[in-house]
C-alpha distance (Angstrom), angle and dihedral (degrees) to the residues before:
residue distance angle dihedral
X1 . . .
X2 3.71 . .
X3 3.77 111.7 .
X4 3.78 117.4 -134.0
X5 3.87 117.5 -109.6
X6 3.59 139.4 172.5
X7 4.08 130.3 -0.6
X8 3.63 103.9 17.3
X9 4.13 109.1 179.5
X10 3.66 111.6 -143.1
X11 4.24 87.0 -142.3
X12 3.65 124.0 -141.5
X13 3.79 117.6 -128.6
X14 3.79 121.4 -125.6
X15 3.77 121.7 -136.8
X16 3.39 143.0 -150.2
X17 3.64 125.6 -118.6
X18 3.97 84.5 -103.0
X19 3.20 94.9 57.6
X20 3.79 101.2 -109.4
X21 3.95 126.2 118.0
X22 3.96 118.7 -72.3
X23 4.04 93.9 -148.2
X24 3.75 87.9 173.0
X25 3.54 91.7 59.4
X26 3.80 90.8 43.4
X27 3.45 98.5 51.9
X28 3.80 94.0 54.1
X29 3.71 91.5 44.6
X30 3.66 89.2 52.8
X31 3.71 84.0 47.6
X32 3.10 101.4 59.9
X33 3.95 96.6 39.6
X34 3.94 87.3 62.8
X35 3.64 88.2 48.1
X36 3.95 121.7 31.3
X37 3.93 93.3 -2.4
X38 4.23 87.8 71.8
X39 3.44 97.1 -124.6
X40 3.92 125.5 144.8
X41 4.37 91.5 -161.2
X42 3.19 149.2 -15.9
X43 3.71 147.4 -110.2
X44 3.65 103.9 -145.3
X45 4.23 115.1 -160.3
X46 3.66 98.5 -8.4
X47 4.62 125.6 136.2
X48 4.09 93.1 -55.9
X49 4.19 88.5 37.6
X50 3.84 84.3 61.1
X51 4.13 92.5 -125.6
X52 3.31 104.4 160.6
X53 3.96 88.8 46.2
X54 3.75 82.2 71.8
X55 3.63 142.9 67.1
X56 3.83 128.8 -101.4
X57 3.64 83.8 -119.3
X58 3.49 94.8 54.0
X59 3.78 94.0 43.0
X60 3.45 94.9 59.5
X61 3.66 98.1 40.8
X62 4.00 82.0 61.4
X63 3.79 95.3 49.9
X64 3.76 86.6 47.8
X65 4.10 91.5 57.4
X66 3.54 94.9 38.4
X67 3.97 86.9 46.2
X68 4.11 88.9 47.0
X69 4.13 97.6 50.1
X70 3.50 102.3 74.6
X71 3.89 103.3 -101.3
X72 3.28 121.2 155.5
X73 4.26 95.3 -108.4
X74 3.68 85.3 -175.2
X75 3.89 84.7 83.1
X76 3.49 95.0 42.0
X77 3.79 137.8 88.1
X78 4.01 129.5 178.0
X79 3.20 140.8 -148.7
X80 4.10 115.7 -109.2
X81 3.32 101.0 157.9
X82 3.94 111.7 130.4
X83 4.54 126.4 160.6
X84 4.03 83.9 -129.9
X85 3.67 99.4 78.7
X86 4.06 84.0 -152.7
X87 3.88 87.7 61.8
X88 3.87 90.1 49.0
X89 3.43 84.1 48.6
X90 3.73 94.2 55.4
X91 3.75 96.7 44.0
X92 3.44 102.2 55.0
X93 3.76 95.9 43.0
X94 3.63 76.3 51.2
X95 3.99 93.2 50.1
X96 3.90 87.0 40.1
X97 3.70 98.2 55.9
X98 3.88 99.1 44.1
X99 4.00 83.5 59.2
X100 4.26 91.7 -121.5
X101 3.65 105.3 168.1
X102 3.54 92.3 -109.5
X103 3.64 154.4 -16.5
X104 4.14 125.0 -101.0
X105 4.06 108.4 -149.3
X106 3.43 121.1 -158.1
X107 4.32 107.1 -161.7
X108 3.91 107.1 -110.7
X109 4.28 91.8 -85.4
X110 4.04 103.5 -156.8
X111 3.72 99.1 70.4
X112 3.59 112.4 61.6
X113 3.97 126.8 -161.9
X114 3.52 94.0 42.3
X115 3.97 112.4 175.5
X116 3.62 119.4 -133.3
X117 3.48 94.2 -112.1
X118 3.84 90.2 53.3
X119 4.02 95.2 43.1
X120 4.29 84.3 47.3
X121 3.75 91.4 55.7
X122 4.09 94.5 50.9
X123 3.86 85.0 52.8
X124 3.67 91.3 49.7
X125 4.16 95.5 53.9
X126 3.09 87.1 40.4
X127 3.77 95.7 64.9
X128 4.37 93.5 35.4
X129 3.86 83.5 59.9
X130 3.16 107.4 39.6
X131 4.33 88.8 45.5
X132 3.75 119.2 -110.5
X133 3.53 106.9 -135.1
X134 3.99 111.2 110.9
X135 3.63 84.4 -1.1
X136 4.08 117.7 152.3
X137 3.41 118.5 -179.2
X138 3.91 126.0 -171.7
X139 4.09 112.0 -160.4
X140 3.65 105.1 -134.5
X141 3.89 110.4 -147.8
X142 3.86 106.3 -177.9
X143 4.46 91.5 142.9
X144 4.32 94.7 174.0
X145 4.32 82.7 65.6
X146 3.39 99.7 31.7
X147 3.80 115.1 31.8
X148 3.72 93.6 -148.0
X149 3.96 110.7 89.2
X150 3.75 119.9 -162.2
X151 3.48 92.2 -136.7
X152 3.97 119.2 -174.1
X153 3.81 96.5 -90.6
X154 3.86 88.4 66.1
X155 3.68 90.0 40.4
X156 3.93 90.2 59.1
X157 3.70 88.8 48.6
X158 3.75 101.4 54.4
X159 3.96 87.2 40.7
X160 3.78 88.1 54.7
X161 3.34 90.6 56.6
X162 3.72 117.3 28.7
X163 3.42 104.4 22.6
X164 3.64 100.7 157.2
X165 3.81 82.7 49.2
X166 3.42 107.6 50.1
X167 3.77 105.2 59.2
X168 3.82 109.9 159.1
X169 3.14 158.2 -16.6
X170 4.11 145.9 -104.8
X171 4.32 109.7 -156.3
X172 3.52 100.2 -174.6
X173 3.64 82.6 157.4
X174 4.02 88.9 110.7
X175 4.00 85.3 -124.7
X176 3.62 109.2 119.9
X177 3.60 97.8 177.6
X178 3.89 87.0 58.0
X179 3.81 86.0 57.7
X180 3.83 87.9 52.7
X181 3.41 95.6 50.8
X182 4.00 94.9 46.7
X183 3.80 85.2 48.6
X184 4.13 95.9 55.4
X185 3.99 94.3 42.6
X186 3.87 93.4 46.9
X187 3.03 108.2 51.2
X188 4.36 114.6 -169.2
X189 4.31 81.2 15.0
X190 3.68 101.2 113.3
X191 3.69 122.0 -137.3
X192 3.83 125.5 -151.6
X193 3.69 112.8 -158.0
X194 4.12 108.9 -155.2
X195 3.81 95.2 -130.4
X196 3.88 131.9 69.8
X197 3.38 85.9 -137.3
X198 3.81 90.8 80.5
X199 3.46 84.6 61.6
X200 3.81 92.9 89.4
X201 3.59 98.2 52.9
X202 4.01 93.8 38.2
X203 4.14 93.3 114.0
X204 4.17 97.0 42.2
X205 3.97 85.4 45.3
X206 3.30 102.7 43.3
X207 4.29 94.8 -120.8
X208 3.78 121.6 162.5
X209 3.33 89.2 -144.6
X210 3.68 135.0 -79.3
X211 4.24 135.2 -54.2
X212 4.07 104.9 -154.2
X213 3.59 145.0 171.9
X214 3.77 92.0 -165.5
X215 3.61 92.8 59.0
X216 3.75 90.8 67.9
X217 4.13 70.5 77.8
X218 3.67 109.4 20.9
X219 4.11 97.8 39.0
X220 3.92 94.9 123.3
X221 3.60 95.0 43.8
X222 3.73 90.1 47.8
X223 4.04 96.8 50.6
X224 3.91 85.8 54.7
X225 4.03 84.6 58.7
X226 3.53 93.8 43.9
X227 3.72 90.9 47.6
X228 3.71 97.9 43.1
X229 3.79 105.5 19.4
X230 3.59 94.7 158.7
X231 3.62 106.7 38.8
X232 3.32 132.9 96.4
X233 4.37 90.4 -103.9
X234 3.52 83.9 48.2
X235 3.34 102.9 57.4
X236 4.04 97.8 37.9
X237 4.35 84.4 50.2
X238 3.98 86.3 57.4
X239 3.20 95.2 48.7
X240 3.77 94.7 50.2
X241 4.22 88.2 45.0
X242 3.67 89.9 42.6
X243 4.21 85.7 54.2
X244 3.69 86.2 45.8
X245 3.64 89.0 47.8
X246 3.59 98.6 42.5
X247 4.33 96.6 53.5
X248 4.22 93.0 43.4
X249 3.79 89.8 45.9
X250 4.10 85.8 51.7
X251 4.17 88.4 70.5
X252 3.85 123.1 45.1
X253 3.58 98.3 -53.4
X254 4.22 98.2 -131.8
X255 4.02 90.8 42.0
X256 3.80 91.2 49.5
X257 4.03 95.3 44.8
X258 3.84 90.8 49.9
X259 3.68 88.0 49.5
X260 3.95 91.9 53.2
X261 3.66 87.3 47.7
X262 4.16 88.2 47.5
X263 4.03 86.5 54.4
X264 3.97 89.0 44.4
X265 3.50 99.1 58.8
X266 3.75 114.0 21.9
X267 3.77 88.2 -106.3
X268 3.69 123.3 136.3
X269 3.96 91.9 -178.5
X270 3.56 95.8 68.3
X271 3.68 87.8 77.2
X272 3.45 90.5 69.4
X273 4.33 114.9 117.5
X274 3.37 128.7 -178.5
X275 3.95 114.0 -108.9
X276 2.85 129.6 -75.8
X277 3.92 75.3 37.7
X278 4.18 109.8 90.6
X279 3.30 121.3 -155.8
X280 3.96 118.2 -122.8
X281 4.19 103.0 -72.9
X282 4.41 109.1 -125.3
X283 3.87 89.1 -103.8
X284 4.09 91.3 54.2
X285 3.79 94.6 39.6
X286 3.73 91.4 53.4
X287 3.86 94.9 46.9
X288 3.67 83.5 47.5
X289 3.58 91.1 58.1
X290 3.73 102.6 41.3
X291 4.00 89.9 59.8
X292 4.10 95.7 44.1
X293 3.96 87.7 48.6
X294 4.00 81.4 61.7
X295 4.52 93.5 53.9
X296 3.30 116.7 47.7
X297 3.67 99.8 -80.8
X298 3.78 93.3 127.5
X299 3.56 92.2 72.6
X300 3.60 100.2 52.4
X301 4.01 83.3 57.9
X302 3.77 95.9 119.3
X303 3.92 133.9 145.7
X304 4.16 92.1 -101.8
X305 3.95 99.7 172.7
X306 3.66 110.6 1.2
């Protein structure tokens, strides 16, 4: 199976006026992310997809779309991570069966001050239910939504005992020098920083690229950093992504993505969020827009999913 490298967009999910999952819509935005949007994968229904706004039922019935258009899952992982280890369960067996390259695992979120041990052992049934074989699961460490850290001790653990399992790592911690460290003492176990701009530092630190929400907007940008990340093109496309970055992640981060994506395409509905989710308010959406008309947002400006 191919392993997933480099800029990895964490995609947004479009809705329908009721509310419920556009897959249509999603598929072709995912489309076009793996093609003109300069992405090398996808994170399908993870924090800026809105996945734990949804249902298992309606989680799966995603995966199963996405998994039934024709895109290449081999680039693609998904979010299964669930605080009823029975939903976890279902999710990755779901993720598992449909062949996605791997599995992103949230850390059950209700409990707090899990030990390692503890955390380890969720991990662990999670993967004898849900079947090992061709399983790839992705620890997702994102502590200021969760509560529950998977903090290197655990990390040791689950590569101590499923090593062909256990393959990586999301830090969407903001904490780059805990993605360093992860990356020395784990040697093979790749690390995801949440930013593109780890991207220029992803071959002296040992990165396997980058997980993003802002690459939803700044995907082509990014792959020239990811490319190049330590020529002169690289540098002046991170600094233009990192711009890009910098103004969306200034407003709520889903409700200013979606509105990107709106002023990408033509379409209104991609502002849509599910409650208790708000959309960006007229005054925020037009300071939004003044800044990124001063980066090079206007280029970007592309039909992305019709």
């Amino acid at each position: 199976m191919k392993t997933l490298k480099g800029v990895i967009a964490a995609t947004a999910t479009p809705l329908n006026a009721d509310l419920s999952i556009d897959v249509e819509r999603l598929i072709g935005h995912c489309r076009w992310l793996l093609g003109e949007g300069g992405c090398d994968g996808i994170n399908l229904l993870g924090t800026t997809g809105e996945a734990t706004s949804f249902s298992v039922a309606e989680r799966i019935a995603a995966m199963r779309a996405v998994a039934q258009s024709g895109l290449p899952l081999n680039r693609m992982m998904v979010g299964t991570g669930a605080s009823a280890l029975a939903d976890a369960v279902a999710l990755t067996r779901t993720a598992r069966e449909f062949a996605f390259a791997g599995a992103l695992l949230l850390p059950p979120f209700y409990y707090k001050g899990i030990d390692a041990e503890s955390l380890a052992n969720h991990v662990g049934e999670v993967i004898a239910k849900a079947g090992p074989f061709g399983l790839r699961i992705y620890l997702y460490h994102i502590p200021q939504n969760t509560g529950v850290p998977f903090g290197s001790e655990t990390i040791a653990r689950l590569r101590e005992r499923y090593p062909d399992i256990v393959v990586g790592l999301k830090d969407s911690s903001g904490d780059i020098a805990f993605s360093r460290s992860l990356a020395v003492q784990f040697p093979g176990f790749d690390v995801f920083p949440s930013s593109e701009g780890s991207l220029a530092e992803w071959r002296s630190s040992r990165f396997a690229g980058c997980i993003s929400a802002t690459t939803n907007v700044t995907g082509a940008l990014s792959q020239i950093v990811w490319s190049d990340p330590e020529g002169e093109k690289g540098r002046q496309a991170a600094a233009s992504a990192m711009a890009i970055r910098g103004l969306l992640g200034g407003f709520p981060l889903m409700a200013s993505v979606k509105a990107a994506l709106a002023a990408m395409t033509g379409y209104a509905g991609w502002e849509r969020l599910m409650p208790p989710l708000r959309r960006l308010s007229p005054s925020e959406r037009a300071e939004l827009f003044a800044r990124l008309d001063k980066t090079d947002f206007a280029a970007l400006r592309a039909p992305a999913a019709g």
